[in-house]
N, C-alpha and C positions, 0 to 999 in steps of 0.2 A: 896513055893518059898522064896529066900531067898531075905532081906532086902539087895538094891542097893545102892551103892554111887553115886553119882553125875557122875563119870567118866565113870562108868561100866553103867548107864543109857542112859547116851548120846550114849555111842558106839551100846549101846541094839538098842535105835530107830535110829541110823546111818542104822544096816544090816538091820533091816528090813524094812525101807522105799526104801532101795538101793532091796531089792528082790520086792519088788510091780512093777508088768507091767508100760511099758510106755502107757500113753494116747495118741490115736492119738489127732490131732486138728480137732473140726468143719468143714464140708467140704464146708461149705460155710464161712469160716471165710480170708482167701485170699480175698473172692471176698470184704468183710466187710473193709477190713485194707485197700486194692486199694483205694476203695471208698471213705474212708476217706482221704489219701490221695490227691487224685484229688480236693472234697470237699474244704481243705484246703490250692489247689493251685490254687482254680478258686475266695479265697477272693481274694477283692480290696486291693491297698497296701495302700490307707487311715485307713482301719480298720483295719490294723494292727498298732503293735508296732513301735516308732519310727525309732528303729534297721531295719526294712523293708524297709522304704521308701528310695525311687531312693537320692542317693548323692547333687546333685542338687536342687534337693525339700526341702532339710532339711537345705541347704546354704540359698536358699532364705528363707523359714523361720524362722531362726535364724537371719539374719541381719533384717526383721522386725520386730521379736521379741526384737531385741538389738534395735532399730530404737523408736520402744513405750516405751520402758522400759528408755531411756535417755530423750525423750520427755517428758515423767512424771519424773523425775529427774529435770530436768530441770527450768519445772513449779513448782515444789515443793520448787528448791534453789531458785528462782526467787522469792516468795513467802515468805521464811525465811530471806531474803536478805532485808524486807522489802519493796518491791516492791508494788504497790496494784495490784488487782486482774486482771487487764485490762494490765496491763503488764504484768504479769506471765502466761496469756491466749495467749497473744500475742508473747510469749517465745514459748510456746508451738504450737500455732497456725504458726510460722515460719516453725520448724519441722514438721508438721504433717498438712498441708493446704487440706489433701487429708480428711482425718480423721476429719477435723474441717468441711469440705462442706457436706460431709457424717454425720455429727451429725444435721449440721442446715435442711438436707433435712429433718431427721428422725425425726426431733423437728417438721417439718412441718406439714408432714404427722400424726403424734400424736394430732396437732392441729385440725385439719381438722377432723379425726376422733372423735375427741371431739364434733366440732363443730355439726356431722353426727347426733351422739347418742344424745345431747343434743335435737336435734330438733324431735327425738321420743317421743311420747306419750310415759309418766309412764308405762300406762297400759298394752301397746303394748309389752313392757320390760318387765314386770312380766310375762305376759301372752307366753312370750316367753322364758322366766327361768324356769318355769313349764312346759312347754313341755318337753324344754330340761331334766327335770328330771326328767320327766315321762319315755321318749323314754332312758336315761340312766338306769334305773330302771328295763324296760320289756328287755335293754341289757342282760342285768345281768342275769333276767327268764328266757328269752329262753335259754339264755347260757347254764344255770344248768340244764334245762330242756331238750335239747339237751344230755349235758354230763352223764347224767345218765340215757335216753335211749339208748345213744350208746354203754356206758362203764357199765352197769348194770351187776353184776354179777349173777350168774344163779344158 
């Protein structure tokens, strides 16, 4: 056979992949493609892409987005402005009084829990981190022990 150029090559494997039969498709591959499909139309439109979500939903949150993002602006020039820090809180705390009630409950509740664990014995604490790594631990076992009696190959 004789040495091909480049051009007389390509046209070679052009006919001949053009004379190879057509493949049918999978006969279950329809049902595979619907499925997915549907799959992808029963997500939540939170877990989707921005692009998704209802017109409405992305108004409102973008003006609270633009709502914290000037409240922290705000407190910041307040702050550069020379102000001290009971004013620039107070700048911000104007804006955002919802966001300021919602931090002092979550400062509360952090307390309180503090308060909880503090009044635990040491003991009770370790004794109960070691469990937890134990029972993390035998997760892990059976898991793989599990996985490779089911997926064991033969």
């Amino acid at each position: 056979m004789k040495p091909m150029n480049e051009k007389e090559l390509e046209q070679f494997i052009h006919t001949q992949l053009r004379a190879l039969p057509l493949r049918r498709a999978p006969r279950t591959l329809e049902n595979r493609v619907l499925a997915a499909i549907e799959q992808r139309a029963a997500i939540a439109w939170w877990h989707k892409s921005w692009n998704f979500w209802p017109t409405p939903v992305r108004a409102i949150f973008a003006a609270l987005m633009t709502l914290l993002a000037g409240s922290v602006m705000a407190g910041a020039y307040a702050l550069t402005a020379g102000a001290d820090t009971s004013a620039a809180l107070a700048a911000v705390g104007d804006k955002l009084s919802v966001v300021v009630k919602l931090y002092h409950a979550a400062a509360w509740v952090a307390d309180y829990v503090s308060f909880l664990i503090g009044s635990i014995p040491p003991l009770w604490l370790y004794g109960g981190l070691a469990f937890a790594a134990i029972m993390y631990a035998a997760l892990f076992g059976l898991g793989a022990a599990a996985y490779r009696t089911l997926y064991r190959s033969n």
